[in-house]
Backbone bond lengths (Angstrom), bond angles and torsions (degrees), N, CA, C in turn:
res aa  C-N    CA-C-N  psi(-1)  N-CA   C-N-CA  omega(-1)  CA-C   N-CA-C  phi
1 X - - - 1.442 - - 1.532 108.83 -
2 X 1.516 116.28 130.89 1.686 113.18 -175.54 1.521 111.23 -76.08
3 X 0.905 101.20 164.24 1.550 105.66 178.32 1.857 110.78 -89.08
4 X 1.355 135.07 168.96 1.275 116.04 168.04 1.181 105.94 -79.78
5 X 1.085 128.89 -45.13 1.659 122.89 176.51 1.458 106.92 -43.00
6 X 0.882 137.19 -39.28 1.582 123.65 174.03 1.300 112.13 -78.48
7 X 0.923 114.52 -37.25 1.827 119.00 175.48 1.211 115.28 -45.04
8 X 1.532 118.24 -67.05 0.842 138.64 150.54 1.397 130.72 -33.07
9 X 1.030 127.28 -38.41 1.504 128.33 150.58 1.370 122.52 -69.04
10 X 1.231 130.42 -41.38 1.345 127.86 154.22 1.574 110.88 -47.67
11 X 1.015 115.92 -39.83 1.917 102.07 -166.96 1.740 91.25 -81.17
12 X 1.012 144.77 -17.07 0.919 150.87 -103.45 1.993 88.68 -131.59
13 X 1.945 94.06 -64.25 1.095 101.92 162.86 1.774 127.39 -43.83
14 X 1.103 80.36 -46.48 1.735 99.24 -171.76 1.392 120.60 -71.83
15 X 1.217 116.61 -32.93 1.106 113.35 173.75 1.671 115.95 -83.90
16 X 0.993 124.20 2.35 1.585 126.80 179.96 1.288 109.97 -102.37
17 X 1.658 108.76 -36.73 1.778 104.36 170.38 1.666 97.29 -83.12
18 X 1.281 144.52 -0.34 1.315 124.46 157.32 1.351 103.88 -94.43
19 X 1.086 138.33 2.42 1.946 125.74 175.63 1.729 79.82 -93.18
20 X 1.310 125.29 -71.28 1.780 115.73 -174.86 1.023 105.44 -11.90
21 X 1.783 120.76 -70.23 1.325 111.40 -152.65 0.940 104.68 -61.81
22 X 1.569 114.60 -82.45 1.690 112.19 173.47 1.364 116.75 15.12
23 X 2.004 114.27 -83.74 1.267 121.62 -177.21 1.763 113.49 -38.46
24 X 1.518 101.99 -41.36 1.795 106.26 -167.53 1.700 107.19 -61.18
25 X 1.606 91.18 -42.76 1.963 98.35 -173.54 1.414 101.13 -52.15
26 X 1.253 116.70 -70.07 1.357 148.25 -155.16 1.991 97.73 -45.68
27 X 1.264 108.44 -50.62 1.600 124.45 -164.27 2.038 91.21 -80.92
28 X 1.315 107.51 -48.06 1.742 101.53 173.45 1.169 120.62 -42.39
29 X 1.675 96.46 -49.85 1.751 114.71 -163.75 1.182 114.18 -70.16
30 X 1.511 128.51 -37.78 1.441 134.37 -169.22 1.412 108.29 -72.98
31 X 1.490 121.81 122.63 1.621 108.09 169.15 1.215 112.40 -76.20
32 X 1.922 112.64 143.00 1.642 115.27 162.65 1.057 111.48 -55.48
33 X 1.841 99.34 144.39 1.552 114.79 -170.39 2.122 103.09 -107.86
34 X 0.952 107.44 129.58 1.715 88.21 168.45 1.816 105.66 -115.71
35 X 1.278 104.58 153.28 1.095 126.61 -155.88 2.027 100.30 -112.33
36 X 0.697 115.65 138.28 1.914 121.97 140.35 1.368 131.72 -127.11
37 X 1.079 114.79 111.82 1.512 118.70 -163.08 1.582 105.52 -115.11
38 X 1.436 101.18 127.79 1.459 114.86 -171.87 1.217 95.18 -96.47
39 X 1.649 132.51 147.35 1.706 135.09 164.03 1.949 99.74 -141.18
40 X 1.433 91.09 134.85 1.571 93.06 176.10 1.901 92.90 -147.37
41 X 1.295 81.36 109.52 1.930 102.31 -178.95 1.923 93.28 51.44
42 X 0.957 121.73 -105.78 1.334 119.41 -165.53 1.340 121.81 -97.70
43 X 1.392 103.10 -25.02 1.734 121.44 -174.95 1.843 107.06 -63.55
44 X 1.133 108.08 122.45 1.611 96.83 165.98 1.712 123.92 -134.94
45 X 1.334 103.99 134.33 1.782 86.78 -176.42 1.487 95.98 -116.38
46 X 1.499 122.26 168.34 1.360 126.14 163.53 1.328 110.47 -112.10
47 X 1.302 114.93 154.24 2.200 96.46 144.40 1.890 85.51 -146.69
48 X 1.999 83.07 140.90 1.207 100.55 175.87 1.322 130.19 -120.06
49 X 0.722 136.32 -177.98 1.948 123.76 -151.62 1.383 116.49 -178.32
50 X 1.192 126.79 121.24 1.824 108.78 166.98 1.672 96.95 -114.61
51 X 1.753 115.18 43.64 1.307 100.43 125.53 1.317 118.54 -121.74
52 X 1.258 136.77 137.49 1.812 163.32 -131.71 1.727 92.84 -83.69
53 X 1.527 96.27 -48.69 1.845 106.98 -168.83 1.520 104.38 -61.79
54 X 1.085 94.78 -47.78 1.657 90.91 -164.36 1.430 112.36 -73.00
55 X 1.359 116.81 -27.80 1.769 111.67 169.07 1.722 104.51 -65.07
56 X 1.399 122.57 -38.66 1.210 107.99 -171.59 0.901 106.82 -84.14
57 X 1.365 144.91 -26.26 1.540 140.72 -176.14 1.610 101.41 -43.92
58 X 1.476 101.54 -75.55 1.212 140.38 -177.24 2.044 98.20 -35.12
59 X 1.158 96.30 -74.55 1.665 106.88 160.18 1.866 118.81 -24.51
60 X 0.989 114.29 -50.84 1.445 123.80 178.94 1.791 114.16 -87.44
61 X 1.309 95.51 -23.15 1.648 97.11 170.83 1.447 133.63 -83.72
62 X 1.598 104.75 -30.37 1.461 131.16 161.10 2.386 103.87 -54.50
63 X 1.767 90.72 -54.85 1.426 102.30 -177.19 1.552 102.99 -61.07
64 X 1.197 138.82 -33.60 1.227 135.53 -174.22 1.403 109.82 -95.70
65 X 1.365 145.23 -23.45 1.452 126.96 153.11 1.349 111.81 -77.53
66 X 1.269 134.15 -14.87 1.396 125.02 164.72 1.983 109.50 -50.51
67 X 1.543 99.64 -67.30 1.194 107.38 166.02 1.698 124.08 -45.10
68 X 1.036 121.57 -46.04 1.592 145.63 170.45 1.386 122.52 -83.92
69 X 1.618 143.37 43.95 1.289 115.25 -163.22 1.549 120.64 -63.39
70 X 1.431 117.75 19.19 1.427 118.37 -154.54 1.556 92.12 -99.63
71 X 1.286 105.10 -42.28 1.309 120.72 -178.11 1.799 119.91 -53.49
72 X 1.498 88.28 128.91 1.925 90.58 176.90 1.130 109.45 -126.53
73 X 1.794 112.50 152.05 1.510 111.94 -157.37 2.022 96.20 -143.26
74 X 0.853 115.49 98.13 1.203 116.38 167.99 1.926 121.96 -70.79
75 X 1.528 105.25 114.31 1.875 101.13 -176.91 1.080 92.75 -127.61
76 X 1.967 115.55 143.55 1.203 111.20 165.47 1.682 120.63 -109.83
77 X 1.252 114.60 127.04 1.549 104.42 176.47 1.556 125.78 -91.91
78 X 1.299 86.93 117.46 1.764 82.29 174.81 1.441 112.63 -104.47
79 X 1.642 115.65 163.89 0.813 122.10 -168.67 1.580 119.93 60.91
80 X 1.313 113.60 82.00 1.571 123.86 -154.47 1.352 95.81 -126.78
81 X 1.921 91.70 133.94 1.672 99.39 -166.85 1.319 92.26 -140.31
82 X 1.360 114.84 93.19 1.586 117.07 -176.15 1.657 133.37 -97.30
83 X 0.978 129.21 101.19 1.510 116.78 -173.11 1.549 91.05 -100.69
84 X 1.896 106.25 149.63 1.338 107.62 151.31 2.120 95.25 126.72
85 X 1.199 124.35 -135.29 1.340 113.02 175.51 1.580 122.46 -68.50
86 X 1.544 102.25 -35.42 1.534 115.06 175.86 1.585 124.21 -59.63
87 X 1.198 128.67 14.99 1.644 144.83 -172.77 1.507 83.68 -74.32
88 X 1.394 133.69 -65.69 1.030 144.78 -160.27 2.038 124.03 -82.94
89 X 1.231 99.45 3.02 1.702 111.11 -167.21 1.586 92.76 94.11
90 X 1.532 93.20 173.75 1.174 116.36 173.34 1.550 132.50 -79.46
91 X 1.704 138.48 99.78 0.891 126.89 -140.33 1.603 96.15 -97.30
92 X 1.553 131.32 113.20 1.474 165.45 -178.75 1.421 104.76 -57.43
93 X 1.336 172.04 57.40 1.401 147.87 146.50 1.671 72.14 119.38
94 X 1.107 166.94 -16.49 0.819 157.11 -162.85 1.947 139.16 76.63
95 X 1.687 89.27 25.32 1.272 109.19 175.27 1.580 113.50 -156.52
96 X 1.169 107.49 22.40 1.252 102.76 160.73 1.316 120.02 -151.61
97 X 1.212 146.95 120.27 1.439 158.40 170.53 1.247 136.29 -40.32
98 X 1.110 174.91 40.40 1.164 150.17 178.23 1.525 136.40 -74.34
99 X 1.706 100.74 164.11 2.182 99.67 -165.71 1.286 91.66 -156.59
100 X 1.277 92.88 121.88 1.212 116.02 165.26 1.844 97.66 128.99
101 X 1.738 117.49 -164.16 1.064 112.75 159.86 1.485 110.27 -105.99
């Protein structure tokens, strides 16, 4: 007859190499996301992506009108997931709206 102390260590065992796995599947399964995050004094925006190109593209184009302010670069984002003032469109001079791109 087992004791509970062993029982208990067996479930005990078992349940930690099944949370591991879990964690292992879970961390395989998820694709890396890359991020670029703009900050100016307090203001901050991100955009995130799990494709690599398009953060760096984007990354080198920001770096090249910094260098260039002459330079203009039209990007379109699809699939737009905005938290923060943009819930509502984009607020213009402060009386006019827009939604969409």
């Amino acid at each position: 007859m087992p004791t509970w102390v062993g029982v208990a260590y067996v479930v005990g065992v078992l349940a930690t190499i099944g949370f591991q796995t879990f964690q292992v599947v879970r961390r395989v399964a998820t694709p890396d996301l890359y991020a670029l995050k703009v900050t100016a004094g307090v203001t901050n925006a991100a955009l995130v992506s799990d494709d690599r190109d398009v953060i760096w593209n984007l990354s080198a184009q920001v770096a090249a009108a910094i260098n260039n302010p002459a330079l203009e670069f039209r990007v379109e984002v699809r699939g737009d997931i905005v938290f923060g003032d943009k819930i509502d469109g984009d607020v213009i001079d402060g009386d006019k709206i827009v939604y969409g791109g």
